[in-house]
MIDOSE-1310 file (N, C-alpha, C; in nm, 2 decimals, decimal comma, always signed):
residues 135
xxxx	-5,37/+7,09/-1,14/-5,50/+7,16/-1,14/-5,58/+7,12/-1,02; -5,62/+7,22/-0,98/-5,69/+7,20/-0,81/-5,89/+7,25/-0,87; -5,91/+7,16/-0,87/-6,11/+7,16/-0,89/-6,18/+7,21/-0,72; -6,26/+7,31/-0,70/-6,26/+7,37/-0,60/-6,41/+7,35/-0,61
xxxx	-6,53/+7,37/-0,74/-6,63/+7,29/-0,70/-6,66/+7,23/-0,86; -6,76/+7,16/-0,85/-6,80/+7,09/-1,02/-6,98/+7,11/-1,00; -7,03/+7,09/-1,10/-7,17/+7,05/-1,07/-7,18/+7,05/-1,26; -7,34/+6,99/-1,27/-7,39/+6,99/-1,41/-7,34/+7,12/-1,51
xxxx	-7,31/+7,22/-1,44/-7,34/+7,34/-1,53/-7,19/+7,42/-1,52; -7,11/+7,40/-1,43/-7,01/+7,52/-1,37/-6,89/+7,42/-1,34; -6,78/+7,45/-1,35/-6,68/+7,43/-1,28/-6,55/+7,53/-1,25; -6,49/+7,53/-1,14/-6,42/+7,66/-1,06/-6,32/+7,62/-1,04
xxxx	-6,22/+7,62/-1,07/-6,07/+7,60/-1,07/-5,98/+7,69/-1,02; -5,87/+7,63/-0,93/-5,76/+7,76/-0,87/-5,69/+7,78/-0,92; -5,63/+7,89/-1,01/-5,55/+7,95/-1,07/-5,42/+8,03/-0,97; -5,31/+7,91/-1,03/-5,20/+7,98/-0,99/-5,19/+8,08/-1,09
xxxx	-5,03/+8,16/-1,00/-4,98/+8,28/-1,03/-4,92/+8,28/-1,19; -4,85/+8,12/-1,26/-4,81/+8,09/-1,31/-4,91/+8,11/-1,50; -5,01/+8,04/-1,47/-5,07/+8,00/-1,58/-5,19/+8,16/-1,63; -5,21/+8,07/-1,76/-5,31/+8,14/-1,86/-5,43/+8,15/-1,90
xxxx	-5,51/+8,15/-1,85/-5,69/+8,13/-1,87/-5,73/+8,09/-2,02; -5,68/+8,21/-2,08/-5,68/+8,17/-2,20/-5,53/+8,20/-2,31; -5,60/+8,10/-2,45/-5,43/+8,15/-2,51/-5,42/+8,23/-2,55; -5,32/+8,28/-2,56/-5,25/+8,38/-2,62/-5,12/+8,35/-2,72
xxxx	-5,06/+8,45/-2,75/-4,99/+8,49/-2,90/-4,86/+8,38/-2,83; -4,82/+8,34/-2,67/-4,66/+8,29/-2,61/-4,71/+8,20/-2,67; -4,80/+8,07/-2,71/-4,82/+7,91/-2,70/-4,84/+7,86/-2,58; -4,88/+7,95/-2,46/-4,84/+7,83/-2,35/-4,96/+7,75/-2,31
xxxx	-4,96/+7,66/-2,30/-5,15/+7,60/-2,29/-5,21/+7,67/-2,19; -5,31/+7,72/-2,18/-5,41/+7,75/-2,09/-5,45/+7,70/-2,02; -5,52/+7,75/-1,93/-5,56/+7,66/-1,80/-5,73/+7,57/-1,90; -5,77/+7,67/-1,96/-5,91/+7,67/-2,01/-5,85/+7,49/-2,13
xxxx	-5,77/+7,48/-2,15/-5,73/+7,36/-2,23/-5,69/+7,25/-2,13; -5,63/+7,28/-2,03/-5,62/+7,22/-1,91/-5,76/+7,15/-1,83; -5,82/+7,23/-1,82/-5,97/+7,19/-1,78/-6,07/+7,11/-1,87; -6,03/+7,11/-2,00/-6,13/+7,04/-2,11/-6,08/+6,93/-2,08
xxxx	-5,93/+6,90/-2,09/-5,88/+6,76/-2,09/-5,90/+6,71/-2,00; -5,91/+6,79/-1,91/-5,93/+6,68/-1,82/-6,07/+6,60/-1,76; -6,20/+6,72/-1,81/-6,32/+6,66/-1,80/-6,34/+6,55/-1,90; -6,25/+6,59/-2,07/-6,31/+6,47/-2,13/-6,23/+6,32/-2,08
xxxx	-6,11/+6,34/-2,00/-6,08/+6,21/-1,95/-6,17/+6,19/-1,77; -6,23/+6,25/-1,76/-6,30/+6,25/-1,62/-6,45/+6,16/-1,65; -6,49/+6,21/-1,78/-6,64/+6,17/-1,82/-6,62/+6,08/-1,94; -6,51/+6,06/-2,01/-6,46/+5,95/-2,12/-6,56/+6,01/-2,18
xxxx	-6,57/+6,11/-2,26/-6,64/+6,15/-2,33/-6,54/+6,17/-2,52; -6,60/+6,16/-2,57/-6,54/+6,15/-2,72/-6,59/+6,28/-2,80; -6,43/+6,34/-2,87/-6,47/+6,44/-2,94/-6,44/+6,53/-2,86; -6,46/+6,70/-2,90/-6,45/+6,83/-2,86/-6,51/+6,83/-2,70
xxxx	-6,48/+6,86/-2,66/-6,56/+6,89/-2,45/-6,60/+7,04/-2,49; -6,70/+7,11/-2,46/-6,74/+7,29/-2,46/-6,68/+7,31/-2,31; -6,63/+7,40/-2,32/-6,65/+7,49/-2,19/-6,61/+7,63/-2,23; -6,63/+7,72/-2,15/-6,65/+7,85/-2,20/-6,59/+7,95/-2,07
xxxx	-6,50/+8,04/-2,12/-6,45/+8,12/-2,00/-6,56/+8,23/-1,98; -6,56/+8,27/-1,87/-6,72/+8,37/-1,82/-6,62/+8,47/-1,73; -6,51/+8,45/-1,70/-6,37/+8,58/-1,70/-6,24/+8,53/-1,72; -6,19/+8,63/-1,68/-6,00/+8,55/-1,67/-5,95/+8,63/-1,54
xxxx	-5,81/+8,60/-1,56/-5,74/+8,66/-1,39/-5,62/+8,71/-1,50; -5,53/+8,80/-1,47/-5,42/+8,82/-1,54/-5,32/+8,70/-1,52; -5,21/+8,68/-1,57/-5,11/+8,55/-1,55/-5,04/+8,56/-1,40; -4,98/+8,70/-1,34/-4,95/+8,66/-1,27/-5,05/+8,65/-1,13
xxxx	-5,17/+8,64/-1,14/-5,26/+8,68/-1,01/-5,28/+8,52/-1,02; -5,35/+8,48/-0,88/-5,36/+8,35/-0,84/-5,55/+8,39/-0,80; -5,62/+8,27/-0,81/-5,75/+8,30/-0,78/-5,84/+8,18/-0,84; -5,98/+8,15/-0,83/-6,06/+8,09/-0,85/-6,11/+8,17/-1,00
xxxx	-6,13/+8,08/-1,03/-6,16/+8,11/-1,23/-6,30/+8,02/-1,22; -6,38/+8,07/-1,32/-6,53/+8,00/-1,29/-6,57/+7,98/-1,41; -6,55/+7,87/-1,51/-6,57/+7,81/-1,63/-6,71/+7,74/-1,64; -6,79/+7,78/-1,79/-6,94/+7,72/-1,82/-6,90/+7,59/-1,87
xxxx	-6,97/+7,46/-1,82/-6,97/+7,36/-1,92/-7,08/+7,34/-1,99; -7,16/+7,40/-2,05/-7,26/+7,44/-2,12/-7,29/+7,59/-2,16; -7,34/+7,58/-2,27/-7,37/+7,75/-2,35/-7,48/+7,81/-2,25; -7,55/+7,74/-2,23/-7,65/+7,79/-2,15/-7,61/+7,89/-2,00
xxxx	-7,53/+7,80/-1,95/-7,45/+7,81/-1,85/-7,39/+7,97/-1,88; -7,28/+7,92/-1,97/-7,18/+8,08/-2,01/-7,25/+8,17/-2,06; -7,41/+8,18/-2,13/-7,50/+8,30/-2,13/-7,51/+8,34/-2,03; -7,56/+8,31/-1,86/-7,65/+8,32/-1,78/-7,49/+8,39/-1,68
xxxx	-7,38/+8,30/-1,71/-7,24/+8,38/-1,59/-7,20/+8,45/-1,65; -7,23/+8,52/-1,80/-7,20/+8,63/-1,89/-7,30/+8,74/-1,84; -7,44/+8,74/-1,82/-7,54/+8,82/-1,80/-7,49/+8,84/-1,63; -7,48/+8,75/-1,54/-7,42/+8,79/-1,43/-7,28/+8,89/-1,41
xxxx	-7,22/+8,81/-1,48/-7,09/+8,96/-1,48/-7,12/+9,04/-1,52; -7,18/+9,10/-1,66/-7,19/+9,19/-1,61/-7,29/+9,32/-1,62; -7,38/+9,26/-1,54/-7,46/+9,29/-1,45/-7,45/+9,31/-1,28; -7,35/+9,31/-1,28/-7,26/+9,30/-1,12/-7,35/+9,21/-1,00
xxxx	-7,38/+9,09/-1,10/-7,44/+9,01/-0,96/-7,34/+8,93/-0,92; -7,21/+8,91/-0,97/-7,09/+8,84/-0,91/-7,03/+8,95/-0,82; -6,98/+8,89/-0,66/-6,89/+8,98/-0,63/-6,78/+8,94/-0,61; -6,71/+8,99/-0,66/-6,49/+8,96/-0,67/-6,44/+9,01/-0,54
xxxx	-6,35/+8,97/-0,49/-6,26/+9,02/-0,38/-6,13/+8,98/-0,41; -6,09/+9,10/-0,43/-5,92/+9,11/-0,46/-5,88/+9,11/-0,30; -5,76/+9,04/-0,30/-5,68/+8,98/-0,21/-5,50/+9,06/-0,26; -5,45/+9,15/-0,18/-5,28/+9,16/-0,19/-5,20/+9,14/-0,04
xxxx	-5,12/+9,08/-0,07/-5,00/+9,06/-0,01/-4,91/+9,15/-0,03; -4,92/+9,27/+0,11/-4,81/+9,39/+0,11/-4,69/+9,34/+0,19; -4,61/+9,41/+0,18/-4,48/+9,43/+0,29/-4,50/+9,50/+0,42; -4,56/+9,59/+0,39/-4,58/+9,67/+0,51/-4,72/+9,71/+0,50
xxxx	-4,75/+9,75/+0,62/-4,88/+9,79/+0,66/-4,94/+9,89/+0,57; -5,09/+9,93/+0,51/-5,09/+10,01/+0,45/-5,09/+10,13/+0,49; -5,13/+10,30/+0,49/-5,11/+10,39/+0,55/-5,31/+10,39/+0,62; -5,40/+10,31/+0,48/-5,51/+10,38/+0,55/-5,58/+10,19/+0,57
xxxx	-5,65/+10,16/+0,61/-5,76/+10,07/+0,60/-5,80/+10,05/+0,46; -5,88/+10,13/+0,40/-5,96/+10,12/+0,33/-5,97/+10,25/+0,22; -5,88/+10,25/+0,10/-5,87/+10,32/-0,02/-5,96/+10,33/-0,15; -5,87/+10,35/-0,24/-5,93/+10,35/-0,39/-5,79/+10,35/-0,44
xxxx	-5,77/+10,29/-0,56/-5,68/+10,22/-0,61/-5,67/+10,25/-0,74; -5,61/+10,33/-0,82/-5,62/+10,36/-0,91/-5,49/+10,37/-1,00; -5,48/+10,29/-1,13/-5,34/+10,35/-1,16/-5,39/+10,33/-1,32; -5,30/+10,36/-1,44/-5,30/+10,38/-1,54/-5,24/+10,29/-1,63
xxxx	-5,28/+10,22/-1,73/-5,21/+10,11/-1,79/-5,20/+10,12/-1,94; -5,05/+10,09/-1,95/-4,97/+10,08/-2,12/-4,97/+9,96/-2,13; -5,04/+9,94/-2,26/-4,99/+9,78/-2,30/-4,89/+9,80/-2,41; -4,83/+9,65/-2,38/-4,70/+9,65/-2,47/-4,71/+9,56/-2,54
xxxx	-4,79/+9,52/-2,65/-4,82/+9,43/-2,70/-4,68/+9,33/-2,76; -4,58/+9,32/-2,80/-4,49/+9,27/-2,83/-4,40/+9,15/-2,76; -4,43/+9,25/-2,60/-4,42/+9,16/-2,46/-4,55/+9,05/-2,39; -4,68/+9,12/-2,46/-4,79/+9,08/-2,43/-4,80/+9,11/-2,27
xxxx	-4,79/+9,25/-2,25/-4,79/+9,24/-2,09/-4,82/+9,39/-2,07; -4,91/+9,42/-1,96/-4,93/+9,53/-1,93/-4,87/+9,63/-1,80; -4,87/+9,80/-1,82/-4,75/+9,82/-1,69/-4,84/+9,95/-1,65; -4,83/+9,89/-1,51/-4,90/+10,01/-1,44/-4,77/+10,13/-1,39
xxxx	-4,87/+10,27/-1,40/-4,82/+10,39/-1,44/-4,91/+10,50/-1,26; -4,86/+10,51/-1,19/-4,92/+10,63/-1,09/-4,99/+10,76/-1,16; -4,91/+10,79/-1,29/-4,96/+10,91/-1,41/-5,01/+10,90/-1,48; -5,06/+10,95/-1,56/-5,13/+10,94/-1,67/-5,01/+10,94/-1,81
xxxx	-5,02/+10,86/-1,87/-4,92/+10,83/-1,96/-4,97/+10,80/-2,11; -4,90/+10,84/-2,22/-4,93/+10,85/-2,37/-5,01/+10,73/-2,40; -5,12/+10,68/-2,43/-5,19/+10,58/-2,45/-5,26/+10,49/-2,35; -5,26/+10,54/-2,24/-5,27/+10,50/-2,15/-5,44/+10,46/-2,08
xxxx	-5,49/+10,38/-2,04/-5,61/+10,36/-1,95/-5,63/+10,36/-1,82; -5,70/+10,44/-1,77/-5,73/+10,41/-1,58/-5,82/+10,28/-1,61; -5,76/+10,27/-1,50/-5,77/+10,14/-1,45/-5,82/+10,13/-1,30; -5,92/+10,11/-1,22/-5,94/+10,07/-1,08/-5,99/+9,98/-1,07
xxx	-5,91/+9,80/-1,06/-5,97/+9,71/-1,05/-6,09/+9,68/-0,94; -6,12/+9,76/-0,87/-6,21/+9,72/-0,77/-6,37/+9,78/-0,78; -6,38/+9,83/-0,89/-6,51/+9,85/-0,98/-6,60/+9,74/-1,04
């Protein structure tokens, strides 16, 4: 686990491509479990540690994840998201060049809950949600 900044109120952690923000239905520990343990062995603190996810990244995306260590905290980066005073910048790694600079990105998503994984669709498909992460 890579700590990118800390302070009284926040801490921001890099999320590889690998892990989970939060749990889910596979068991695999979370990063958000990952992070508690390790503050309560950072601050030898006894008992439950709070921290609170204020978003997530999907499993396979890599990125900075921005966790409350206080309630106070996770109200105020809950009222910031979304309220769009956070700004995100998505990052891809193509093969090849794109055709324009600068697009809109839109595709459609099926969840498959059984797999616990979602699949993007160019069409509009039976159950499906648009999706343009850059909103």
């Amino acid at each position: 686990m890579q700590v990118i900044y800390e302070d009284n109120h926040i801490i921001a952690v890099n999320k590889t491509n690998s892990e989970i923000v939060q749990g889910d239905k596979t068991g695999d520990t979370p990063l958000s479990e990952i992070v508690k343990e390790w503050l309560k062995k950072k601050y030898n603190k006894p008992g439950n540690v709070f921290l609170g996810v204020a978003h997530r990244l999907d499993r396979p995306v890599s990125g900075l994840v921005l966790f409350a260590k206080t309630s106070k905290a996770l109200s105020r980066l809950n009222d910031m998201f979304r309220n769009g005073q956070v700004k995100k910048t998505y990052w891809a790694i193509v093969k090849n060049k794109p055709p324009k600079e600068k697009d809109e990105l839109i595709h459609f998503l099926v969840r498959n809950e059984k797999q616990n994984k979602s699949y993007a669709y160019d069409t509009l498909k039976p159950n499906s949600k648009k999706s343009n992460p850059f909103l």
